[in-house]
C-alpha positions in Angstrom: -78.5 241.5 41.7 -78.1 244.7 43.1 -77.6 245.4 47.3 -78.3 248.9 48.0 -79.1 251.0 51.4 -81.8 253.4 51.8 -80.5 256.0 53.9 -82.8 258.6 55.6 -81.5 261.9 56.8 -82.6 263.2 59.9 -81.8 266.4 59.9 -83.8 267.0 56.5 -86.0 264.0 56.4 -85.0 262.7 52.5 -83.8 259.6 51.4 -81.1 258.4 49.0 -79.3 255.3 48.2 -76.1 254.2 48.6 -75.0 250.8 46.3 -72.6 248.1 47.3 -71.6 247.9 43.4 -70.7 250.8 43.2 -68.8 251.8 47.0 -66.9 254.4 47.2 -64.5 255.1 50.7 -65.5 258.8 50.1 -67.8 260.7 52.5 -71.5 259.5 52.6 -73.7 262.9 52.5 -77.0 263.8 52.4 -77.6 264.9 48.9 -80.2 267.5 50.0 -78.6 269.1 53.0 -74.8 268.0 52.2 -74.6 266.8 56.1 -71.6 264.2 56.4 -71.7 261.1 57.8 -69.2 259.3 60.4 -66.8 257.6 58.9 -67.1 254.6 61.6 -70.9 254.7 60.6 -69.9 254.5 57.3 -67.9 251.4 57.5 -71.2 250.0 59.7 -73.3 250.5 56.6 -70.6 249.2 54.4 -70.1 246.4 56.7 -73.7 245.4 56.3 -74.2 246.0 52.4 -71.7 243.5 52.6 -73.3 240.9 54.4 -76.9 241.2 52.7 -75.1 241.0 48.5 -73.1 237.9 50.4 -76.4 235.8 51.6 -78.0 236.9 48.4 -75.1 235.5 45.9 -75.4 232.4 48.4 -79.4 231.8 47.8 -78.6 232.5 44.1 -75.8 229.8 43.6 -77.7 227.1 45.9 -81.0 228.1 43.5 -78.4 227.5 40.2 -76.7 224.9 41.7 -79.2 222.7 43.8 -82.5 223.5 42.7 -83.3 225.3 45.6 -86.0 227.7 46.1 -84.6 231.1 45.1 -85.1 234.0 48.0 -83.8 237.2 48.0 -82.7 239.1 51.4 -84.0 243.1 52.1 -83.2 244.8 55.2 -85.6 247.4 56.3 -85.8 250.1 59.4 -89.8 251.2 60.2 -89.0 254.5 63.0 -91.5 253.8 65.8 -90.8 257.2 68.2 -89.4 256.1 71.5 -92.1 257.6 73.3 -94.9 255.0 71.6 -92.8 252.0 73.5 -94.8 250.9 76.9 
């Protein structure tokens, strides 16, 4: 399995992916503009990587080990524009 984030930049509205295998404490930037994120924010998103391969490994072992149903966990953000809330 493979737990990755799809990260969309604001400033030039593209997307790239960061992967938990893979982490690296270096800078997160925005391939296509080179902005930089927050290192707190980083440690949010790594935080959260973190969480989503954990449940995952745990529906895999209870699927190998207990017959269990297998699901798989995916996080995902849909932008609705603040001013579309009543």
């Amino acid at each position: 399995m493979a737990t990755k984030a799809k990260i969309t930049c604001q400033n030039c509205n593209n997307s790239f992916d960061v992967f938990w295998a893979n982490w690296s404490e270096s800078p997160i930037r925005c391939p296509y503009c080179l902005k930089g994120m927050d290192s707190h924010m980083q440690g949010e998103i790594k935080a959260a990587l973190a969480t989503v391969a954990d449940l995952n490994q745990h529906f895999l072992k209870y699927h190998l080990e207990h017959q269990e149903p297998l699901f798989v966990v995916s996080v995902e953000h849909t932008h609705v524009p603040l001013d579309k809330f009543d």
